[in-house]
N, C-alpha and C positions, 0 to 999 in steps of 0.2 A: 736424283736428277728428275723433274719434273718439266715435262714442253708441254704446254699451254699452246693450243690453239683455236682460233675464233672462226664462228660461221663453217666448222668444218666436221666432219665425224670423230668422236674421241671414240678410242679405244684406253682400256685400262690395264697393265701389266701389274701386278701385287703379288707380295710375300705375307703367309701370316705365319703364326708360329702355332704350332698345337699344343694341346697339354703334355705331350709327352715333350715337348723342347726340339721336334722335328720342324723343321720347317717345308711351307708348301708355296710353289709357286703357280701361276695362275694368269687368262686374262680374260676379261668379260668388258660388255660396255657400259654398266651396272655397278660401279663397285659398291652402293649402297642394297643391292640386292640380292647379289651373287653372295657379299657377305651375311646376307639375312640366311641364305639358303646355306650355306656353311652352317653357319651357328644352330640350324633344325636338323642339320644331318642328312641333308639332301643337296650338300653343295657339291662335294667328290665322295668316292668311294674310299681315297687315301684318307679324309680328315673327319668321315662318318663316327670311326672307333677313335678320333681322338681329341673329342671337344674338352674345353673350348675350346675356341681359336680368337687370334687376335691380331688384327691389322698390323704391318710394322714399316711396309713399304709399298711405295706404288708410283709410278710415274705413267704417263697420257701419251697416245700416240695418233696419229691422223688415221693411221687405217690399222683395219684386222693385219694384213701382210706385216707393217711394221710394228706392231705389237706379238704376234706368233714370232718372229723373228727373234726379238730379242726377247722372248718367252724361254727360248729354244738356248739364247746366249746366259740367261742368268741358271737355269737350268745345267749347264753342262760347267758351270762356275764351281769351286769348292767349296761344302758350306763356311768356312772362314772369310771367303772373298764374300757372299751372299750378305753375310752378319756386316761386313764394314761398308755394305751399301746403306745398311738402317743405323747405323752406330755412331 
């Protein structure tokens, strides 16, 4: 699920996958540079010890509140339901 919106603030919610096959979720307003910092090992503490990593899902949201939100709902998802958001 991807909402696009115009003239307004994007927020990014994302999933990657690390090498070990764990997945991480995430949001920044950056996704070109949050996942820079991922990939140097300065993006989380979770994904430091387990590069690389790699993009698999994301969708845009108008503000930080509704992106933490559903930061919070894919997060408390099982990773099954997570994988058939990217799949």
């Amino acid at each position: 699920m991807i909402i696009e919106m115009l003239n307004e603030e994007k927020w990014y919610v994302y999933i990657i996958t690390c090498n070990d096959q764990s997945l991480y979720t995430g949001i920044t307003k950056s996704i070109k540079k949050r996942l820079e910092k991922h990939a140097c090992g300065k993006g989380a503490k979770y994904t430091k010890g387990r590069l690389p990593v790699k993009l698999v899902y994301k969708e845009i949201h108008s503000s930080h509140s509704k992106a933490a939100s559903r930061e919070f709902e894919i997060k408390s998802m099982t990773r099954a339901k997570k994988i058939k958001l990217f799949s």
